[in-house]
C-alpha positions as CSV (number, residue, x, y, z in Angstrom):
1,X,74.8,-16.1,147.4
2,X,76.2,-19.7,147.5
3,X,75.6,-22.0,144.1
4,X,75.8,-25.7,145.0
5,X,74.2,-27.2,141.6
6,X,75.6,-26.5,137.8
7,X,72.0,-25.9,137.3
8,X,71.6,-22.9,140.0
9,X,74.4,-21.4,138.3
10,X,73.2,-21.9,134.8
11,X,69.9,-20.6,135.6
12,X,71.6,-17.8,137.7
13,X,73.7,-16.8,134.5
14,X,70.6,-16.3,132.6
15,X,68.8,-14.2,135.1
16,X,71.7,-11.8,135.1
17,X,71.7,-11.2,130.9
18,X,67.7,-10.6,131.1
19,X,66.1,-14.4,130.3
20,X,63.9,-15.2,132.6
21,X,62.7,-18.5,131.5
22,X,65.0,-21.5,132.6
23,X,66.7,-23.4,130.2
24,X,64.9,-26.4,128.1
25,X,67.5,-28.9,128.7
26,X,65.4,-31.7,127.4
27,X,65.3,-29.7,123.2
28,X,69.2,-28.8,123.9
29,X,70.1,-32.5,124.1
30,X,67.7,-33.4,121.1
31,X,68.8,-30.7,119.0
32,X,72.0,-32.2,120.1
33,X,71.8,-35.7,119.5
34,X,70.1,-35.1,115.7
35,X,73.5,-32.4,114.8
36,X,75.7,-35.5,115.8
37,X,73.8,-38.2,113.8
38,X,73.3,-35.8,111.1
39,X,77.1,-35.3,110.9
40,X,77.8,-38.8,111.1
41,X,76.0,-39.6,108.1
42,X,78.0,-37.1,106.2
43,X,80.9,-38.5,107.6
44,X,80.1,-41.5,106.2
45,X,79.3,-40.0,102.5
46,X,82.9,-38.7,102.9
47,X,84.2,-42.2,103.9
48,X,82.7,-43.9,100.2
49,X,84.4,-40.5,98.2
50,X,87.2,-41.4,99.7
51,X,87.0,-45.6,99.2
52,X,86.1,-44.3,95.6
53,X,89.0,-42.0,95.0
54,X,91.4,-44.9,96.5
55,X,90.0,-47.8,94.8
56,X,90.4,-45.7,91.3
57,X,94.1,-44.7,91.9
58,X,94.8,-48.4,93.2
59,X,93.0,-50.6,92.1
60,X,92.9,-54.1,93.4
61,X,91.0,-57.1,93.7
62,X,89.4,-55.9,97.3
63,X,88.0,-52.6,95.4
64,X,84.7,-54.0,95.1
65,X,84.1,-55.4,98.9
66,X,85.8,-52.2,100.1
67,X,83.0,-50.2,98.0
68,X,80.7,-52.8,99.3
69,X,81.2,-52.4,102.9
70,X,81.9,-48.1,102.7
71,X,78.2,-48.4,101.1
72,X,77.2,-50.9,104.2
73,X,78.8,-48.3,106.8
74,X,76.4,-45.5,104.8
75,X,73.3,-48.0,105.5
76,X,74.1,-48.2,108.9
77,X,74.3,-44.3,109.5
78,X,71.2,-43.5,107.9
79,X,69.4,-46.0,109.8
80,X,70.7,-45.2,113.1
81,X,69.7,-41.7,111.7
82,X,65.8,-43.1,111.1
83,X,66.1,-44.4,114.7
84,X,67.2,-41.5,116.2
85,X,64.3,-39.5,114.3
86,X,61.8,-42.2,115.3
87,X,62.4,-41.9,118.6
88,X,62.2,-38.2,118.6
């Protein structure tokens, strides 16, 4: 039995453990692309606890437009997080 494709061998794989439906590559990548976004958002959460913590234990006179721009970075995430729902 020769396999060219990744596919083939994909599909291949599952027929040997019992599924017999092919794979729904189309879901995988969605469920995919909304983990990744979702994640990025919390990254960004962490990103103003940190900027928080910092600008508390040193304060200086860029504390407030650090703070400003963490909360800017968390705008940005959740909207490319609306996007991303919007298109799916």
């Amino acid at each position: 039995m020769e396999l060219g494709k990744p596919l083939e061998v994909w599909d291949s794989i599952l027929k040997i453990i019992g599924q017999k439906e092919a794979v729904d590559w189309g879901k995988i990548v969605t469920i995919g692309l909304l983990l990744a976004i979702f994640f990025y958002v919390l990254f960004a959460l962490l990103i103003v606890r940190q900027v928080t913590l910092m600008t508390n234990f040193l304060g200086t006179k860029l504390s407030p437009y650090i703070k400003t721009f963490a909360w800017i970075y968390v705008c940005y995430a959740v909207l490319v997080l609306l996007l991303i729902l919007n298109v799916f």
